[in-house]
PDB file of N, CA, C and O in Angstrom:
ATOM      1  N   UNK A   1     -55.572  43.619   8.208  1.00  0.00           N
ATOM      2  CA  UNK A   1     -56.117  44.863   8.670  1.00  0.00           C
ATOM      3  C   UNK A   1     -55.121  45.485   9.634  1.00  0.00           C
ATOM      4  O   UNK A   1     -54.518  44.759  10.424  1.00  0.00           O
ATOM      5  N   UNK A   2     -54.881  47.065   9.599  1.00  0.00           N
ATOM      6  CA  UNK A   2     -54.456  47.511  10.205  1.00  0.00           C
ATOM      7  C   UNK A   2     -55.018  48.708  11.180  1.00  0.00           C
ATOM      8  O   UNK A   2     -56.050  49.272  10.818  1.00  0.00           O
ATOM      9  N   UNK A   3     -54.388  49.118  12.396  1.00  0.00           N
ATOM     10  CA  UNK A   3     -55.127  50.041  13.090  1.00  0.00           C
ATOM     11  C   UNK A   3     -54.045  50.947  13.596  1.00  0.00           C
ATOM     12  O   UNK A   3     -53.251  50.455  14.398  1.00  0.00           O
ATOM     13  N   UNK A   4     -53.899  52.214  13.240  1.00  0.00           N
ATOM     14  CA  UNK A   4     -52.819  53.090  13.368  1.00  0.00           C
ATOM     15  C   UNK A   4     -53.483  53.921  14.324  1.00  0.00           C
ATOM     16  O   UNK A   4     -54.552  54.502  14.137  1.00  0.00           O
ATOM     17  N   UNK A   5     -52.673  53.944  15.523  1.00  0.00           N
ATOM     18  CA  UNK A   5     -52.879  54.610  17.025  1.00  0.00           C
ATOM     19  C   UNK A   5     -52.048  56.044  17.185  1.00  0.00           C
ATOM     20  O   UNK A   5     -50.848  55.989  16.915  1.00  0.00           O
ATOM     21  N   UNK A   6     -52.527  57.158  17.552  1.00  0.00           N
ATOM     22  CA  UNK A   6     -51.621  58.268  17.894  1.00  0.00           C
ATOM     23  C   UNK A   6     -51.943  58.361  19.314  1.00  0.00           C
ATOM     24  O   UNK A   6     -53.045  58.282  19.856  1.00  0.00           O
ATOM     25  N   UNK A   7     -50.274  58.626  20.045  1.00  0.00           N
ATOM     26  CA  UNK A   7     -50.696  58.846  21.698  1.00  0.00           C
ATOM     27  C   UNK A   7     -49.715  60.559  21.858  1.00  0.00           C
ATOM     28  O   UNK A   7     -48.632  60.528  22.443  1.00  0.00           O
ATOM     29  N   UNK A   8     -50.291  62.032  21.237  1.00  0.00           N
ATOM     30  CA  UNK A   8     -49.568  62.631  21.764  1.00  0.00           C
ATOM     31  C   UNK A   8     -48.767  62.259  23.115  1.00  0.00           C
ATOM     32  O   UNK A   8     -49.154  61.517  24.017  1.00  0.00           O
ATOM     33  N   UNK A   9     -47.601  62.938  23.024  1.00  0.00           N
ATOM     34  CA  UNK A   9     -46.679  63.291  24.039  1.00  0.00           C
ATOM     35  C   UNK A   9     -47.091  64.305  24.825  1.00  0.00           C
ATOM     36  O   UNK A   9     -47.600  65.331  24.374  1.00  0.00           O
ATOM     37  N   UNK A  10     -46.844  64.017  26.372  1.00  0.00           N
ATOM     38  CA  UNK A  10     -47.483  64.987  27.194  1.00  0.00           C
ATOM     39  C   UNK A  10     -46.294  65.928  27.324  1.00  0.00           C
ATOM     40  O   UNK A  10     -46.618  66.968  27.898  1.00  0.00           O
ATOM     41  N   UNK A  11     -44.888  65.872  26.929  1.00  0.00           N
ATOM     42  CA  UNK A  11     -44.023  67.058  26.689  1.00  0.00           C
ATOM     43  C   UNK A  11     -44.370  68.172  25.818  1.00  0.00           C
ATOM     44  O   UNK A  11     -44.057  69.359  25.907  1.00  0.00           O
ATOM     45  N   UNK A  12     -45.342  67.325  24.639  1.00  0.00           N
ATOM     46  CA  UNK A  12     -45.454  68.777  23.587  1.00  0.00           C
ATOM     47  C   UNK A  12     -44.480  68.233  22.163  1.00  0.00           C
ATOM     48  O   UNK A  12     -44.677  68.794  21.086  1.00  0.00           O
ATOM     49  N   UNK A  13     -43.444  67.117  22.274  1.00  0.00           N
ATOM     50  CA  UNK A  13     -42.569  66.392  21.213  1.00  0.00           C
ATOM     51  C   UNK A  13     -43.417  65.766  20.419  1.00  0.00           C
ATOM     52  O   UNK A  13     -43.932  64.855  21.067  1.00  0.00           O
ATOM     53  N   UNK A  14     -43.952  65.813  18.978  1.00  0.00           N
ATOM     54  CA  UNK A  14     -44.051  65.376  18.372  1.00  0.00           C
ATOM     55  C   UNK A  14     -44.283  63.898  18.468  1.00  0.00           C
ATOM     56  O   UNK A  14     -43.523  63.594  19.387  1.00  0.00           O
ATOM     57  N   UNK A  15     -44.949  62.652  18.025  1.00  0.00           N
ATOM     58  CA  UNK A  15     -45.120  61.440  18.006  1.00  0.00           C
ATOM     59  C   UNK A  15     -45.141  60.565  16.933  1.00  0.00           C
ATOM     60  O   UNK A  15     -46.344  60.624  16.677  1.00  0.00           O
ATOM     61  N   UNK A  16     -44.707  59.843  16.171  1.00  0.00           N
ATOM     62  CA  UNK A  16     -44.955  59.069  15.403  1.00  0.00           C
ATOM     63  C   UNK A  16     -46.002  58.133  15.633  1.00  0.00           C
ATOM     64  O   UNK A  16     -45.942  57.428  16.640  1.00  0.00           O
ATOM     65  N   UNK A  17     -47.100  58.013  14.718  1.00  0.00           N
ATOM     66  CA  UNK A  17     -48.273  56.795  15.171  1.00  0.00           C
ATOM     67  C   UNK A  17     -47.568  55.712  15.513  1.00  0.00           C
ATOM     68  O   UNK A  17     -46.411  55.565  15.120  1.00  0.00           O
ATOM     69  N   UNK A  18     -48.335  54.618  16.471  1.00  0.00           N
ATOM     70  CA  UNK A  18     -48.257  53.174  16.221  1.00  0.00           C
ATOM     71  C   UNK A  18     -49.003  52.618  15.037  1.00  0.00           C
ATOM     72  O   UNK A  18     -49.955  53.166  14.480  1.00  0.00           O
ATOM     73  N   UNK A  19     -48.453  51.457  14.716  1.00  0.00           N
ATOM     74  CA  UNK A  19     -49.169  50.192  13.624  1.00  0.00           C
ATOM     75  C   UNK A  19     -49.406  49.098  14.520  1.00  0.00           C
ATOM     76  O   UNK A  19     -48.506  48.285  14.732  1.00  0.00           O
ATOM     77  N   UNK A  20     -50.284  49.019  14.948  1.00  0.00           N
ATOM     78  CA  UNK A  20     -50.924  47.652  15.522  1.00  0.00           C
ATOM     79  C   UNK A  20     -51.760  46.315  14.120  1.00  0.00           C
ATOM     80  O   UNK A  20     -52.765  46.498  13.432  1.00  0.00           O
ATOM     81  N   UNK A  21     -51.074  45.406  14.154  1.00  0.00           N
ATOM     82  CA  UNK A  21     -51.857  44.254  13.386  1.00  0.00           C
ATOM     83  C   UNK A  21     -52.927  43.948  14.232  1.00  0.00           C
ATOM     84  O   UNK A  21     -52.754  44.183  15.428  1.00  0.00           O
ATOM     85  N   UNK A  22     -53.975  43.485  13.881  1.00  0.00           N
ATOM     86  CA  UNK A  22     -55.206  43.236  14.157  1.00  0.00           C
ATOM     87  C   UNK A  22     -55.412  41.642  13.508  1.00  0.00           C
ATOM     88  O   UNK A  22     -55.135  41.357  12.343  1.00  0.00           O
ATOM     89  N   UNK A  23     -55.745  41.052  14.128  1.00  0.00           N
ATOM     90  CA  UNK A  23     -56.371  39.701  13.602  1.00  0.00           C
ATOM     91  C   UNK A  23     -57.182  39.436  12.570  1.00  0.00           C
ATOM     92  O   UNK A  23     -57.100  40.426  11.843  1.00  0.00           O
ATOM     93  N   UNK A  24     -57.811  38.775  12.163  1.00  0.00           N
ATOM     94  CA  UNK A  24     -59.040  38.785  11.180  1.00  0.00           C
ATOM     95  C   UNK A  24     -60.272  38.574  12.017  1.00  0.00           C
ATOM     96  O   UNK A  24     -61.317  39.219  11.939  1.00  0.00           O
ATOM     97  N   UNK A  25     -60.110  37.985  12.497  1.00  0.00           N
ATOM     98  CA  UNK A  25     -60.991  37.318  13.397  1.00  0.00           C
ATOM     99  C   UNK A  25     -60.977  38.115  15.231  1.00  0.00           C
ATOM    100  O   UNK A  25     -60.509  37.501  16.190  1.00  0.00           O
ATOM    101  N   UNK A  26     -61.557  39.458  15.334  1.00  0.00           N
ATOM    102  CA  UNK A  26     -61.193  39.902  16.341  1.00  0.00           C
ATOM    103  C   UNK A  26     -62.457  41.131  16.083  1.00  0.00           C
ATOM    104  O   UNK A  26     -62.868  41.558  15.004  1.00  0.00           O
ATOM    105  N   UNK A  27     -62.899  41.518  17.514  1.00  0.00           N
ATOM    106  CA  UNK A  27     -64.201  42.471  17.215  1.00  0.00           C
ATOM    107  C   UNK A  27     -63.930  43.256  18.786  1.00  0.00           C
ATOM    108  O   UNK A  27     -63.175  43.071  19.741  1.00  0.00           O
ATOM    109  N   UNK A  28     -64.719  43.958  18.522  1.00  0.00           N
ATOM    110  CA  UNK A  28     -64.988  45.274  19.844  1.00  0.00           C
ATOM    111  C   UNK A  28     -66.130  45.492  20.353  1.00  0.00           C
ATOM    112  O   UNK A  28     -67.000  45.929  19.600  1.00  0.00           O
ATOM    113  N   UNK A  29     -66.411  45.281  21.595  1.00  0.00           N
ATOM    114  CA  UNK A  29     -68.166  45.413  21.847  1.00  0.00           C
ATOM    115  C   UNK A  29     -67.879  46.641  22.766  1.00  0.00           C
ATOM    116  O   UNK A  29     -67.187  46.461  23.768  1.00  0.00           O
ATOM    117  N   UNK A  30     -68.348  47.816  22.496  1.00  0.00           N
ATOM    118  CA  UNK A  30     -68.754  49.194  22.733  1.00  0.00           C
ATOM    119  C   UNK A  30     -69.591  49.250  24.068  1.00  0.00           C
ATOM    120  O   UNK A  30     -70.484  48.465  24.389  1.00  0.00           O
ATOM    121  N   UNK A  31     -69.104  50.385  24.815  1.00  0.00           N
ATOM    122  CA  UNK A  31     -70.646  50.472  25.589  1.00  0.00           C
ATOM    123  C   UNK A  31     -71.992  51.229  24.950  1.00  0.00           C
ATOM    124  O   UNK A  31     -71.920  52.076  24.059  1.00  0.00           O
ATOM    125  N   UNK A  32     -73.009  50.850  25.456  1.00  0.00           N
ATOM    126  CA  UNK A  32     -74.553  51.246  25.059  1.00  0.00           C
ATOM    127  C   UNK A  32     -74.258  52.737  25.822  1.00  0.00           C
ATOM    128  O   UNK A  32     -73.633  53.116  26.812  1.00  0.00           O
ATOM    129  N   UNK A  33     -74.933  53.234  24.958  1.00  0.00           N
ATOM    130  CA  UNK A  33     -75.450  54.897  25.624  1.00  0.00           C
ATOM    131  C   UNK A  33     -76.824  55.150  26.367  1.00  0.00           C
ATOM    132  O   UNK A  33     -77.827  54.666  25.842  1.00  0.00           O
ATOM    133  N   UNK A  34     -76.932  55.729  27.316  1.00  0.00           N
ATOM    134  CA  UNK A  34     -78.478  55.351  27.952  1.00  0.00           C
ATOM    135  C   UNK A  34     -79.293  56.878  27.198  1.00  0.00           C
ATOM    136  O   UNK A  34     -79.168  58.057  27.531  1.00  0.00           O
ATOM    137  N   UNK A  35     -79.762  56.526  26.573  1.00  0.00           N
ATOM    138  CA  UNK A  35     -80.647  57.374  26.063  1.00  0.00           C
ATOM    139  C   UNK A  35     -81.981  57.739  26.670  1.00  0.00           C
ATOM    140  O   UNK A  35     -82.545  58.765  26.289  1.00  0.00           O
ATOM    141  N   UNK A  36     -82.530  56.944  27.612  1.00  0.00           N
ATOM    142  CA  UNK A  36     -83.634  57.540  28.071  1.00  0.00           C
ATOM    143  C   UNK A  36     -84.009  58.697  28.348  1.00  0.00           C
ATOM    144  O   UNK A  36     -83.085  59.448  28.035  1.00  0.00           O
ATOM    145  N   UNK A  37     -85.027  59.387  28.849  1.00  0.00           N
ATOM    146  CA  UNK A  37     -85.475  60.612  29.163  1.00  0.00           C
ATOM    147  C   UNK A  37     -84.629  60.545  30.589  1.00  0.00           C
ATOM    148  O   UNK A  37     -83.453  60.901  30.669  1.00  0.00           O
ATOM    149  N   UNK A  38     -85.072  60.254  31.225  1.00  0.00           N
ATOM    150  CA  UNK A  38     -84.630  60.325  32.946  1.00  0.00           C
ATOM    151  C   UNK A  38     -82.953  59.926  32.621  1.00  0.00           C
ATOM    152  O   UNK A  38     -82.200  60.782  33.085  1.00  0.00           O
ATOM    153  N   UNK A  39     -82.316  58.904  31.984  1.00  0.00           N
ATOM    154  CA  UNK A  39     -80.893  58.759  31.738  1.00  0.00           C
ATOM    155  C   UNK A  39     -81.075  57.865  33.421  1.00  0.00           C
ATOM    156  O   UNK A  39     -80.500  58.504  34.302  1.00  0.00           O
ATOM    157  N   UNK A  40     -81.590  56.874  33.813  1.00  0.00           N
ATOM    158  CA  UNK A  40     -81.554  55.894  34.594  1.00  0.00           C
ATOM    159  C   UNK A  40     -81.476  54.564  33.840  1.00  0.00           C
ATOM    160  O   UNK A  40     -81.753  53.538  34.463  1.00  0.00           O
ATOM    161  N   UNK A  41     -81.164  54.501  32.701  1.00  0.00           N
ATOM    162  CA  UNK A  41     -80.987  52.740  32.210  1.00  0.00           C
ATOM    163  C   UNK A  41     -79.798  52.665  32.206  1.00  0.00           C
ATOM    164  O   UNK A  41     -79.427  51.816  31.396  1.00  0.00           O
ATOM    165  N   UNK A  42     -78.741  53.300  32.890  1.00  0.00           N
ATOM    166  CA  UNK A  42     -77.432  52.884  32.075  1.00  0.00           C
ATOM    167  C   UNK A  42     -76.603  51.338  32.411  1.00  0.00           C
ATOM    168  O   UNK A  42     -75.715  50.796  31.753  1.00  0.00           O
ATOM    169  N   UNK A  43     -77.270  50.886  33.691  1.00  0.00           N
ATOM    170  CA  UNK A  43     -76.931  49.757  33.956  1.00  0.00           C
ATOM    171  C   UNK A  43     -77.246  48.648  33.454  1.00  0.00           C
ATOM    172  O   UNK A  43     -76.710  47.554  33.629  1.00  0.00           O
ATOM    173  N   UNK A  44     -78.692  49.103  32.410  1.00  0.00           N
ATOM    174  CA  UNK A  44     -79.235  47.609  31.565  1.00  0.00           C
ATOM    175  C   UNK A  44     -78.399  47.802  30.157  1.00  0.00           C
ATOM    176  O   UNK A  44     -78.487  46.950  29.272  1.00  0.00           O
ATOM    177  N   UNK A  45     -77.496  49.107  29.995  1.00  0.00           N
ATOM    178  CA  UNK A  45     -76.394  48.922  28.951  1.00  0.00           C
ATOM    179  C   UNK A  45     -75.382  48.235  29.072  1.00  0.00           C
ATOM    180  O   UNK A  45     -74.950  47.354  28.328  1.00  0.00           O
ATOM    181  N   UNK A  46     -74.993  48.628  30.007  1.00  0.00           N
ATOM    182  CA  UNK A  46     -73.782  48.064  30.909  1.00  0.00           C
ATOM    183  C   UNK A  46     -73.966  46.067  30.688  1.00  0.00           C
ATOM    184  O   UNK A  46     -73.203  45.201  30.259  1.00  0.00           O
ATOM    185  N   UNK A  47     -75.359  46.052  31.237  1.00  0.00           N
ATOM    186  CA  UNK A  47     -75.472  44.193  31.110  1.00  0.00           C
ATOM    187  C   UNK A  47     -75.580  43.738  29.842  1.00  0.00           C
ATOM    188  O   UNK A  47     -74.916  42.741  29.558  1.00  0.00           O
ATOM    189  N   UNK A  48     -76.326  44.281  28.931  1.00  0.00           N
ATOM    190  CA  UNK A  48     -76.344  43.784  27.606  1.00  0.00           C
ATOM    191  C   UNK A  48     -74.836  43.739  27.307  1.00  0.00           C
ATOM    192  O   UNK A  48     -74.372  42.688  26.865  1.00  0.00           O
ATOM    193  N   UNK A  49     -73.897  44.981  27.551  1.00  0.00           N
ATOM    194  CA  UNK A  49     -72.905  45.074  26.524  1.00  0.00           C
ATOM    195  C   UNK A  49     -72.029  43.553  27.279  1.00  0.00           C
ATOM    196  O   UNK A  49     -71.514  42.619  26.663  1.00  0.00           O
ATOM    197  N   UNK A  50     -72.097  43.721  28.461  1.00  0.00           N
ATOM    198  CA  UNK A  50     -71.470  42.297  29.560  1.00  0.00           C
ATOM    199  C   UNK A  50     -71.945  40.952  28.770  1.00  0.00           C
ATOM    200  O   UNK A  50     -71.156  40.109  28.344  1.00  0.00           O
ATOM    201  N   UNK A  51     -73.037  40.905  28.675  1.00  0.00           N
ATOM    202  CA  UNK A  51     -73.808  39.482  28.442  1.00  0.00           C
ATOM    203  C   UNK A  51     -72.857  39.513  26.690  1.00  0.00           C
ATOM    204  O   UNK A  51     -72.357  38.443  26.341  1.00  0.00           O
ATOM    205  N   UNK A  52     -72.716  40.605  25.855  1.00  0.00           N
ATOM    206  CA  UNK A  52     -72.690  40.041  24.363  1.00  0.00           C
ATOM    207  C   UNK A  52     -70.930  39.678  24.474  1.00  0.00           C
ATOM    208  O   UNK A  52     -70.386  38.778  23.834  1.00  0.00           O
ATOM    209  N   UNK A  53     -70.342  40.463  25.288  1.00  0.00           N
ATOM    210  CA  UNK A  53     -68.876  40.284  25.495  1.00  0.00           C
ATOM    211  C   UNK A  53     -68.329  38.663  26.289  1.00  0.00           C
ATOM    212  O   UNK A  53     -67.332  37.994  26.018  1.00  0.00           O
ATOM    213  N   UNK A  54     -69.262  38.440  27.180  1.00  0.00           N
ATOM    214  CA  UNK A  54     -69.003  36.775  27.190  1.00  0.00           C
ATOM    215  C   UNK A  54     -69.684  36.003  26.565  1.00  0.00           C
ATOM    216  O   UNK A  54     -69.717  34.844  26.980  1.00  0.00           O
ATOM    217  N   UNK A  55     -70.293  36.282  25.620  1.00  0.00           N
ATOM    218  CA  UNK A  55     -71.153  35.502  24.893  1.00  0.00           C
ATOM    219  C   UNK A  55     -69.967  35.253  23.512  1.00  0.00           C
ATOM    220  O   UNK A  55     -69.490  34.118  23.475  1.00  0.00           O
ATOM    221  N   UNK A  56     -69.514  36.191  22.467  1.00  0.00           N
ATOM    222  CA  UNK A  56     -68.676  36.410  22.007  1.00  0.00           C
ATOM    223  C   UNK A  56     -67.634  35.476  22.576  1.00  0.00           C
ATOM    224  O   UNK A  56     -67.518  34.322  22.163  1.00  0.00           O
ATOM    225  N   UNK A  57     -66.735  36.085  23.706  1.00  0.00           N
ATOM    226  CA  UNK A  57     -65.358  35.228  24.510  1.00  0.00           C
ATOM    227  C   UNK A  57     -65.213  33.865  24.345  1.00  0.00           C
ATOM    228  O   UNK A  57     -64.222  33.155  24.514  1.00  0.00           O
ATOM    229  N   UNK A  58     -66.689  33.512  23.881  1.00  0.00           N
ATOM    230  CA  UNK A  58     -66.591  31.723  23.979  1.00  0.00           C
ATOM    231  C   UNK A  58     -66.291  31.004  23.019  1.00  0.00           C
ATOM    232  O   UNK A  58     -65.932  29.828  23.070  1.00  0.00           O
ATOM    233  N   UNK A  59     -66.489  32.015  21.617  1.00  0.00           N
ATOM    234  CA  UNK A  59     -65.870  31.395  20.439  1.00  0.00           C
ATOM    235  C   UNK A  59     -64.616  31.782  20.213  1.00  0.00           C
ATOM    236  O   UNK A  59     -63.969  32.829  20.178  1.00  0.00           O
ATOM    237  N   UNK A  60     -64.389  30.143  20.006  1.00  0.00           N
ATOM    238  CA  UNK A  60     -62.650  29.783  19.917  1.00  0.00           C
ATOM    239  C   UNK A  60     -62.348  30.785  18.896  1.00  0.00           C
ATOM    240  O   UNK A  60     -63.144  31.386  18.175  1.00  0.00           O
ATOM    241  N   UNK A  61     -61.006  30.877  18.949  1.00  0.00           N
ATOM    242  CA  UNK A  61     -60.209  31.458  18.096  1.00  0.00           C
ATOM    243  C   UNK A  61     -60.401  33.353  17.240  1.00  0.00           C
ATOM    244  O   UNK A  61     -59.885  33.915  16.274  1.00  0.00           O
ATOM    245  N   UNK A  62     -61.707  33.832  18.584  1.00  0.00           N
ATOM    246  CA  UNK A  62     -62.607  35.286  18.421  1.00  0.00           C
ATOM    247  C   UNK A  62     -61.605  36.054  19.338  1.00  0.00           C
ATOM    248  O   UNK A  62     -61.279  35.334  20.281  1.00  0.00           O
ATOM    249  N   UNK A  63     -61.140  37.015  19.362  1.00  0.00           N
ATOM    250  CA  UNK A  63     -60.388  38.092  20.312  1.00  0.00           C
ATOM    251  C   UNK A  63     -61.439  39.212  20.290  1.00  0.00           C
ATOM    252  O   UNK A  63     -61.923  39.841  19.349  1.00  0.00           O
ATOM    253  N   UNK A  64     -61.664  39.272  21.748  1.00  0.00           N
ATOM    254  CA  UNK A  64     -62.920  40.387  22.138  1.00  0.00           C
ATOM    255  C   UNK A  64     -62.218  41.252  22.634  1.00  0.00           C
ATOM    256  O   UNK A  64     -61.236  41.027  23.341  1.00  0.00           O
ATOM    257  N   UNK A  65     -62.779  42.687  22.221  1.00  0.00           N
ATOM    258  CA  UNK A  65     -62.051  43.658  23.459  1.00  0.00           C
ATOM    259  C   UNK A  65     -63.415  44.359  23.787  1.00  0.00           C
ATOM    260  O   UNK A  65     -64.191  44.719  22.902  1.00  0.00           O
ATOM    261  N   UNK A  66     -63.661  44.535  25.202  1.00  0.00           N
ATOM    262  CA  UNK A  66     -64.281  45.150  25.811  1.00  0.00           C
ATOM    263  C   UNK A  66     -64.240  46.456  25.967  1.00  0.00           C
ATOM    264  O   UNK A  66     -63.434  46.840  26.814  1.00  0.00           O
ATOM    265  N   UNK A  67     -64.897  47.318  25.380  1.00  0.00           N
ATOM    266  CA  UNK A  67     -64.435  48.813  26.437  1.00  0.00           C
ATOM    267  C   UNK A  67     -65.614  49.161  27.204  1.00  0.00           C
ATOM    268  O   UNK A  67     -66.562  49.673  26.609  1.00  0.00           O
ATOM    269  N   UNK A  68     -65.680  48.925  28.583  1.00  0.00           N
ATOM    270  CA  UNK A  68     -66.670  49.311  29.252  1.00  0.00           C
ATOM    271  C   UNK A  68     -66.745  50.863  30.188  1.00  0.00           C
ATOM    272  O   UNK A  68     -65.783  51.552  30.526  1.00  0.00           O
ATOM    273  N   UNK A  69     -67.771  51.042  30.375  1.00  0.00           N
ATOM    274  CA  UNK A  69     -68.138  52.398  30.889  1.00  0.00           C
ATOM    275  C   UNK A  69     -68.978  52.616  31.848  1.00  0.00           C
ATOM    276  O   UNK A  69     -70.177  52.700  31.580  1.00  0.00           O
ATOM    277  N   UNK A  70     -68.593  52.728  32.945  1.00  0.00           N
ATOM    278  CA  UNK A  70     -69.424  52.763  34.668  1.00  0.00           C
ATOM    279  C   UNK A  70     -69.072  54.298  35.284  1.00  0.00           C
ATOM    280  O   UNK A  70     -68.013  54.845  35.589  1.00  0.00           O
ATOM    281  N   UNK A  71     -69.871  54.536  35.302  1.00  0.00           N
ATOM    282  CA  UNK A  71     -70.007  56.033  35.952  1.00  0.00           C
ATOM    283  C   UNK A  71     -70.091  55.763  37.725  1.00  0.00           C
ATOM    284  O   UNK A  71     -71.216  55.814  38.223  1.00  0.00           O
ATOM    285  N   UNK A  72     -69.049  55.516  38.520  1.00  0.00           N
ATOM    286  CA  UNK A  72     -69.932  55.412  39.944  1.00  0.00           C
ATOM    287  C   UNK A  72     -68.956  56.470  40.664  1.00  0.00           C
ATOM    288  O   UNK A  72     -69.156  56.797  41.834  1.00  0.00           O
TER     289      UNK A  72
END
């Protein structure tokens, strides 16, 4: 598997993508969106997405990437 990255140039020059290899065995745990009415749960997203990302980390030979999201 492959994952082809573009990082415009903050000059305005043109960029060629990156090719990043990816493992087989490698996953991404997302942050949760707080959907509530009031938009006060975002911290029980925040823990779920925490709790599944070390939960994940523990199996051998798994590459986790986290992308987390804290508003403070």
């Amino acid at each position: 598997m492959f994952v082809i990255r573009y990082w415009p140039s903050k000059q305005g020059n043109a960029q060629a993508p990156t090719i990043a290899a990816i493992s087989d065995k490698s996953i991404a745990v997302l942050p949760f969106t707080d959907m509530s009415q009031k938009k006060d749960q975002e911290y029980f997203g925040d823990g779920m997405a925490e709790e599944i990302l070390d939960l994940l980390a523990k199996i051998p030979g798994l590459t986790v990437i986290g992308l987390h999201h804290r508003s403070i």
